[in-house]
C-alpha positions in Angstrom: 113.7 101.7 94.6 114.0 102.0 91.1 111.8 99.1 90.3 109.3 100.7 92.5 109.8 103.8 90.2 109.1 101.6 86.9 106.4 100.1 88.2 104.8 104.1 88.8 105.5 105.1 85.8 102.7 103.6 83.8 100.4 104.2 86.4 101.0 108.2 86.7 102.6 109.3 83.5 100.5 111.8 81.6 98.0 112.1 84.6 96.4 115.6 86.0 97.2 116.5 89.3 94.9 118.4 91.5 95.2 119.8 94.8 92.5 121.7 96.9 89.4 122.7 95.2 89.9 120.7 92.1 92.9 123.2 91.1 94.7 121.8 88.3 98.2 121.5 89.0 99.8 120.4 86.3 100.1 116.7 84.3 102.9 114.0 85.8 105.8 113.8 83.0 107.8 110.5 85.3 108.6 109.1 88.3 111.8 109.3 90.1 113.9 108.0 93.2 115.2 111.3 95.1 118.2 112.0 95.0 119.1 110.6 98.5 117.7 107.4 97.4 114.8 107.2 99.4 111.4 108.9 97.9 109.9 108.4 95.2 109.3 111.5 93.3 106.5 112.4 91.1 107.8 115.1 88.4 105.0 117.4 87.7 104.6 119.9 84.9 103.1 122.8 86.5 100.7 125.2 85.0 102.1 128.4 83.6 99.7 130.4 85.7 101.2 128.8 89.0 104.8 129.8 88.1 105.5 127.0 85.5 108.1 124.4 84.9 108.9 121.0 86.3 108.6 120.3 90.1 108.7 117.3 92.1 106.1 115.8 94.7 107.1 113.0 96.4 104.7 110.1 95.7 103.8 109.1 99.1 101.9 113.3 99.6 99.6 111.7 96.1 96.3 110.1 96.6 94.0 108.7 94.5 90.2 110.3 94.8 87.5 109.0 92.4 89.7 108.8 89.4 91.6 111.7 90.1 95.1 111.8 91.5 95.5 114.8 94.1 97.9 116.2 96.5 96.4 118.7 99.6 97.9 122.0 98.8 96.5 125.9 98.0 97.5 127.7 95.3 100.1 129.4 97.2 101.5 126.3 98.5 101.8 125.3 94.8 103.3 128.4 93.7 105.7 128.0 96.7 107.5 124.8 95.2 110.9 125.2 94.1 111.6 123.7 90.4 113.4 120.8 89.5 117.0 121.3 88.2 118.2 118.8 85.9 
C-alpha cells in the first residue's frame, strides 16, 4: 500500500481539486494509506471559505475529467468533512 501511495504522489501533489460545478476545493498537499491500512487517502488543503485546513479524500472517490482532477460533492458536503488530525 505504501508503494501504491509513492507512486500517487507525483501524480496528485500540488493539483486543484474540484467538485460539482467546477468549485475549487482546495490543492492535494500528499498521499496517504488510511490509517487502517486499506485506502489510499488524498490530503487536501481546503479553501479558507469552505472551513479551511487539511482533510482527507480517499483516492478511489477522485476522477480525472479533461485535465482536472474532481471529486462529486456540494459545497455543503465539502464544508461537512471533518479535518485531518496529525
Amino acid at each position: 500500500m505504501q508503494q501504491a501511495a509513492a507512486s500517487l504522489i507525483p501524480v496528485l501533489r500540488g493539483r486543484w481539486l474540484y467538485a460539482d460545478q467546477k468549485l475549487v476545493v482546495g490543492y492535494v498537499r500528499d498521499v496517504r494509506v488510511s490509517r487502517d491500512g486499506n485506502t489510499l487517502i488524498a490530503v487536501v488543503a481546503r479553501r479558507r471559505r469552505l472551513g479551511g485546513g487539511e482533510i482527507g479524500i480517499p483516492v478511489p472517490a477522485l476522477h480525472q475529467r479533461d485535465n482536472d482532477i474532481t471529486v462529486g460533492a456540494t459545497r455543503e458536503s465539502v464544508r461537512q468533512i471533518p479535518l485531518l488530525v496529525p
